[in-house]
N, C-alpha and C positions, 0 to 999 in steps of 0.2 A: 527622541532621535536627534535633537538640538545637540544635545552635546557628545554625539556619539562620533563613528567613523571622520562623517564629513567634515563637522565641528572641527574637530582634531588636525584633520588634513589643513582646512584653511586659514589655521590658527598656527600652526607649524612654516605652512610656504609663505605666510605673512603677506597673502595673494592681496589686501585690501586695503596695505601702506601704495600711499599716491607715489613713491619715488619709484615703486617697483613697477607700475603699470607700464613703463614706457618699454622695456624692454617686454613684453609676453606677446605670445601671438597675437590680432589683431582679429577683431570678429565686427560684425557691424547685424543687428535684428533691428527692422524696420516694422510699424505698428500704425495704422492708422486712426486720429480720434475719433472717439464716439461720437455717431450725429446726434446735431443738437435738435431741439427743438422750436419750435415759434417763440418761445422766450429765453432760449437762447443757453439751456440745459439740457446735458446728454441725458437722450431718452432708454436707457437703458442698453443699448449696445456692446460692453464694455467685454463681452466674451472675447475677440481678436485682442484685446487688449492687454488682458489677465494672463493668457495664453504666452504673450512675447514676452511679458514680465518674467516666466518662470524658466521660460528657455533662456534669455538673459541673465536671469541669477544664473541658473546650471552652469553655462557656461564659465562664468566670473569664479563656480566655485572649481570650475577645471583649469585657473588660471589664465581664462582667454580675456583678453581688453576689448570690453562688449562697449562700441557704439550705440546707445539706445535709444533714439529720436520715437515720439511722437505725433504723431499730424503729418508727416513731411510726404508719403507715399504718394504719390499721383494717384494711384491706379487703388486708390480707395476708398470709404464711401463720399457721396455728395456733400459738398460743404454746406457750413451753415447758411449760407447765402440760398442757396439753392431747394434747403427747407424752409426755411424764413419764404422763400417765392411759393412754394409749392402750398405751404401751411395756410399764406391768401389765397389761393385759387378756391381749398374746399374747403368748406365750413359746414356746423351741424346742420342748418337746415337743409343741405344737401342729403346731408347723411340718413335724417330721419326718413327723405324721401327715397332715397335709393332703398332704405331697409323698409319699409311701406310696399313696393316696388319687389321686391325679393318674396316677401311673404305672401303674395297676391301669386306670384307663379310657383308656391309652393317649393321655396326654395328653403332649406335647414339653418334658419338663423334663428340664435337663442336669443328670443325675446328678451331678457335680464342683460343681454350683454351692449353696450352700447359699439356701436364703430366708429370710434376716432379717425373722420379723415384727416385729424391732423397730422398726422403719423404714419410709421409704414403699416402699422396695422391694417389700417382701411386696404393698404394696396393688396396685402394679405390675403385680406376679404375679399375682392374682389375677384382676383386671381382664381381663388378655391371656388367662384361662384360661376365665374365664368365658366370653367370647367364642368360645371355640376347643371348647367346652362344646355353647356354641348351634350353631355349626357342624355341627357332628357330632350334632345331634338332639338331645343328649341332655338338655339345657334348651330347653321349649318357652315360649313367651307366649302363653296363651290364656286363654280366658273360664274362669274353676273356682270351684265354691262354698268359700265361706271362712266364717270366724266372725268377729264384728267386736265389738272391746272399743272403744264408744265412750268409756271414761271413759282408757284408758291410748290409745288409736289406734292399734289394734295389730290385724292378721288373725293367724288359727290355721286349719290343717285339722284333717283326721282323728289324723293322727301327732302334731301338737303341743300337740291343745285340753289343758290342764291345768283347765277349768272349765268347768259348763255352763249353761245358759242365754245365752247369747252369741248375738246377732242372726246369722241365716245370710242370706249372699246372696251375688249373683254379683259376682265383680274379676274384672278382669283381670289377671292377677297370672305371674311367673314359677314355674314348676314341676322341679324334677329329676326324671327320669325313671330311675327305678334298675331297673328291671324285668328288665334283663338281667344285672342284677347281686345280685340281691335274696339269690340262695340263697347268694353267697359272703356277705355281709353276715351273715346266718343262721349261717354255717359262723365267722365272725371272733366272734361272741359264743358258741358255742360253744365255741370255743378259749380264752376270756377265762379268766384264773385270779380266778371268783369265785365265792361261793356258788352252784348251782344256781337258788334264789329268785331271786334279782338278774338271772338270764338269762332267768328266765320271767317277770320286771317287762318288761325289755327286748325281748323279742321279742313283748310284749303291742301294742308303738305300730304294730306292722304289722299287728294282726288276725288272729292265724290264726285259721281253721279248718276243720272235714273236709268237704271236699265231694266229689263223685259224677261222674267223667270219665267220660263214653259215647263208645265208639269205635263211628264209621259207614263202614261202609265204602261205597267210589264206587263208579261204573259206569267209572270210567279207569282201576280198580285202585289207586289214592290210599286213604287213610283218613284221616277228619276226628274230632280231638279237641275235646271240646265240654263244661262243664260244665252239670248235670242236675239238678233237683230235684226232678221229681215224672215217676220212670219208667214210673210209673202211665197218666200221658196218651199214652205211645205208641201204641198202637188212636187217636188223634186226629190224630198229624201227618199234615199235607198238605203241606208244604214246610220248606225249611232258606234260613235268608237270611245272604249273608257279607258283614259290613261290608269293603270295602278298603283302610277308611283303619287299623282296627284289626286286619286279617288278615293272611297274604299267599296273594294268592288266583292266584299264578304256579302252584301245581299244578293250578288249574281250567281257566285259561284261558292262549290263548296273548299272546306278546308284541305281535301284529300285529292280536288281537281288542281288545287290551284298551283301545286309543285309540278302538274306535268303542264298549266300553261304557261309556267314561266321556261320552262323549257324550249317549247315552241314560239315565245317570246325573243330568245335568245340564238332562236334559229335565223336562219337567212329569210323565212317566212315572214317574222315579225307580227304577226297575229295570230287571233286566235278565237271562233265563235263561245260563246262566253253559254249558248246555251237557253238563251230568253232572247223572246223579241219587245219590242216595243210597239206602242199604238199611236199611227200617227190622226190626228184629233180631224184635221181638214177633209182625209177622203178614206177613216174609216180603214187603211191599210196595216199590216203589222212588218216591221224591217229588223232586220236583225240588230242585236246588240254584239262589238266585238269588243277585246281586249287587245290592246294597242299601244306602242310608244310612240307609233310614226307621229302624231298630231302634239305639240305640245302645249296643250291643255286638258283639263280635266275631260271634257265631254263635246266630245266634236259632231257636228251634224254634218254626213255624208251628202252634197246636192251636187251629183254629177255632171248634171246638165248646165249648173253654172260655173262650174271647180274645177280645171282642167286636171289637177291632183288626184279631188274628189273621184273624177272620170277615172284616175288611171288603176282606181285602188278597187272601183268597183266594176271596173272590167279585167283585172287579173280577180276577185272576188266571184266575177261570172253574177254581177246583180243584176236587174232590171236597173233599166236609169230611162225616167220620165221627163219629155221634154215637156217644156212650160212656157217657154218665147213661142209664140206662133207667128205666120210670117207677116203681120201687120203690128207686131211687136205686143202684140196684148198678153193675157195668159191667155193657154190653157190647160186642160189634165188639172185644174186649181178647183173642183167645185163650185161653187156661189162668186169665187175670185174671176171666172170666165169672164173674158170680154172685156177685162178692165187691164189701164196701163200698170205700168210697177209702182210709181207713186202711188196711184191713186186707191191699188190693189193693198199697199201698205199702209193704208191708213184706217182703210176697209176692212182687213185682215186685224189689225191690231184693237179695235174699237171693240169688233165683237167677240173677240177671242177676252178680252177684259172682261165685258159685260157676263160671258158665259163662266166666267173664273178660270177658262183655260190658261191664261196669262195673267202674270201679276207684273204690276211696275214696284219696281222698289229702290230706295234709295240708298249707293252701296258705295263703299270707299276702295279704292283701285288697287291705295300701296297698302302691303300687307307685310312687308317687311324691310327692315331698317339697315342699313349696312355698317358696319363697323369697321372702321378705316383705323388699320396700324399710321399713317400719314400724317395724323393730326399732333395739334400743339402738346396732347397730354403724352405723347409717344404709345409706344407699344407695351400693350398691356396683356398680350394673351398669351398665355404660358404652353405655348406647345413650341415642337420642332416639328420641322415637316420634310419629313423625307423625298426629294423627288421619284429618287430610283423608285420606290417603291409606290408612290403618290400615296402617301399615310401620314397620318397626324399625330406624334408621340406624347403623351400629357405628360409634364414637369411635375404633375400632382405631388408625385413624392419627394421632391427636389424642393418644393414651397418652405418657406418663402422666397422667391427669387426676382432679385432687386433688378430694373431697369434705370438705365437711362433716361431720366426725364427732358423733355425736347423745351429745355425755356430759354427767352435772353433776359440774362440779367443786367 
C-alpha cells in the first residue's frame, strides 16, 4: 500500500518539501508523554501517544501543516515528578502486605502475579479490589459520625482520632467492616516481634474492654447471646427486641414468615412478635422476643420501669412492666436481689450469676470498623459515582483503569 494511491498523491503535491508548508492549512494534534517511572522511564503508556502520531501523519498526508508537540498538554497525565513522589510513598513491602491482606478476606488475587505499587498497576489493583470489597459487604457507604479537622479537611473516627476537640458530625463516608475478622487482627499483633508495650498501644485503637455476656435461653430451644450492663434490672424486663439488620434473626423465625415481617417492619407499626419468648434467669419469667428497628443495636433489653422509651414501647405493646425501686429505694419484684440497694444488688447479681455460668465476662474490642476517608494525603481512591437523586452508588468497574489525581506537594 506504500506505494499505491496515497504514495502517489503525496509524491505528486510534494506536501513534504519545507518551502511548501508555510502556505497549507494549519492543524495543530497535542499528545501527552508517557509516564515515567521511579527511574525515570516510560512505563508503557505510549497508547495516546501512537494514536496522535497517526492522526498527525494522516493529516500531513492531506496536506495540513501538523503542529506536533509532545508533553506540553496540561490536562495530561501526572508528571514524572509526581511518580518519582508517589513511587517513594509505596514500596514492596507494602505490597506483599496489602496482598497477605487481600487473600485473608478472600479476595481473587493471582498468587504468581506480583502487584507493583510502584506503578499505576497497584492503583489498578486496588481500585478492582475495592470494589470487589463492597461487593461482598465488606465496605459499606453509609451515614457514620466522623470528626472533622477544618483547618487540614480531613475526617477521623474512633480508631484514627489522634486529637481532640475536633468538630463531630455526620458524612457519609466509606467504612471497612472488620468484624469478622477483628480477632485474627488481635491474634497478628500478638504474633508481632515487639515489645509487649507497643502491642498494648496498638490494640488500644480498637477499645477493649470487659464486658458481661447474658445467655437467654428460648422457648424453640435456641439461645440468645447479648451483652449486659446492669443485671440488676432483670426483676424489670418485659421484652427482648432483635434488630435484623444487625442480628441474624433465621433462628427466630422462618424463611416464609420473614417477608411478611418485614412488611409490618415497614409499617408505621415498626414491629413485630417474632413468635419465641425468652427465659428470664432471675424470677424464672418468660418475655417476648420482638423484631425491631426502633433500638439501634443488635439486642435490646426492654426495662420499662427504668426506660422512659422502654415504658413507652411496652405500654403501646400492652406488656406487664415490673417495678423494682421500692420506696426506700432498695429493690423489689428482684428475687434473692430483695432488700438490697442498686450497687450493692449489682455486685450481688453479677458475682452469682458468674458463678452459676449465667453470665460470662469477656474481653471484647468496641471498634469494629475502619473508615475510609476520600480526604487523606493518598487522595481518592474509590471508583464509584454516587448519584444523589437517586442515593445509589454506580461502579466504574467497567471504566477501570481510572486515573486520580493524586493529593501530594512536591
Amino acid at each position: 500500500m506504500g506505494r499505491g494511491k496515497w504514495y502517489n498523491k503525496w509524491v505528486n503535491k510534494r506536501g513534504f518539501m519545507i518551502e511548501n508548508i508555510k502556505l497549507n492549512k494549519k492543524s495543530s494534534v497535542y499528545a501527552y508523554f508517557p509516564k515515567a517511572n521511579q527511574y525515570g522511564f516510560q512505563d508503557g503508556n505510549v497508547r495516546g501517544l501512537i494514536y496522535a502520531d497517526a492522526v498527525s501523519r494522516y493529516q500531513r498526508m492531506n496536506d495540513l501543516n501538523v503542529l506536533f508537540p509532545v508533553g506540553f498538554h496540561s490536562l495530561g497525565a501526572t508528571s514524572f515528578l509526581q511518580s518519582k513522589k508517589k513511587s517513594n510513598n509505596l514500596d514492596d513491602e507494602i505490597s506483599d502486605i496489602f496482598h497477605a491482606q487481600m487473600m485473608e478476606l478472600g479476595i481473587g488475587i493471582n498468587k504468581n502475579k506480583l502487584i507493583d505499587m510502584r506503578h499505576d498497576e497497584f492503583i489498578i489493583n486496588l481500585q478492582l479490589l475495592f470494589i470487589e470489597l463492597y461487593e461482598k459487604k465488606y465496605i459499606n457507604y453509609k451515614d457514620t459520625y466522623v470528626y472533622y479537622d477544618e483547618v487540614k479537611q480531613k475526617i477521623y473516627d474512633d480508631f484514627s482520632l489522634k486529637k481532640v476537640g475536633l468538630e463531630r458530625r455526620r458524612e457519609k463516608c466509606f467504612t471497612l467492616n472488620i468484624k469478622n475478622i477483628l480477632s485474627d487482627v488481635i491474634k497478628d499483633i500478638d504474633n508481632l516481634e515487639i515489645a509487649d508495650e507497643y502491642k498494648r498501644e496498638l490494640k488500644k485503637y480498637f477499645l477493649p474492654c470487659d464486658v458481661m455476656i447474658l445467655n437467654l435461653g428460648l422457648s424453640n430451644g435456641e439461645s440468645l447471646e447479648m451483652e449486659i450492663t446492669n443485671p440488676e434490672y432483670l426483676g424489670a424486663l418485659s421484652a427482648v427486641l432483635i434488630n435484623p439488620d444487625l442480628c441474624d434473626i433465621s433462628k427466630f423465625i422462618s424463611a416464609e414468615e420473614k417477608i411478611e415481617i418485614e412488611n409490618i417492619l415497614a409499617s408505621d407499626e415498626g414491629y413485630a412478635y417474632s413468635g419465641v419468648d425468652a427465659f428470664n434467669q432471675l424470677n424464672g419469667e418468660m418475655v417476648p422476643v420482638f423484631i425491631s428497628r426502633i433500638y439501634n443495636e443488635k439486642i435490646h433489653l426492654c426495662f420499662p420501669a427504668i426506660d422512659d422509651d422502654d415504658y413507652a414501647f411496652c405500654n403501646e405493646c400492652e406488656l406487664d412492666v415490673h417495678e423494682i425501686i421500692g420506696a426506700d429505694q432498695t429493690l423489689i419484684n428482684s428475687d434473692f436481689l430483695d432488700g438490697l440497694m442498686l450497687e450493692e444488688a449489682h455486685n450481688v447479681a453479677l458475682n452469682s450469676f458468674i458463678e452459676d455460668g449465667i453470665i460470662e465476662k469477656r474481653l471484647v474490642y468496641k471498634v469494629d470498623e475502619i473508615l475510609l476517608s476520600s480526604e487523606d494525603s493518598f487522595g481518592p481512591l474509590f471508583p464509584f459515582l454516587y448519584d444523589q437523586e437517586t442515593n445509589t452508588l454506580n461502579s466504574l468497574k467497567d471504566y477501570l483503569p481510572y486515573n486520580f489525581q493524586l493529593n501530594l506537594d512536591l
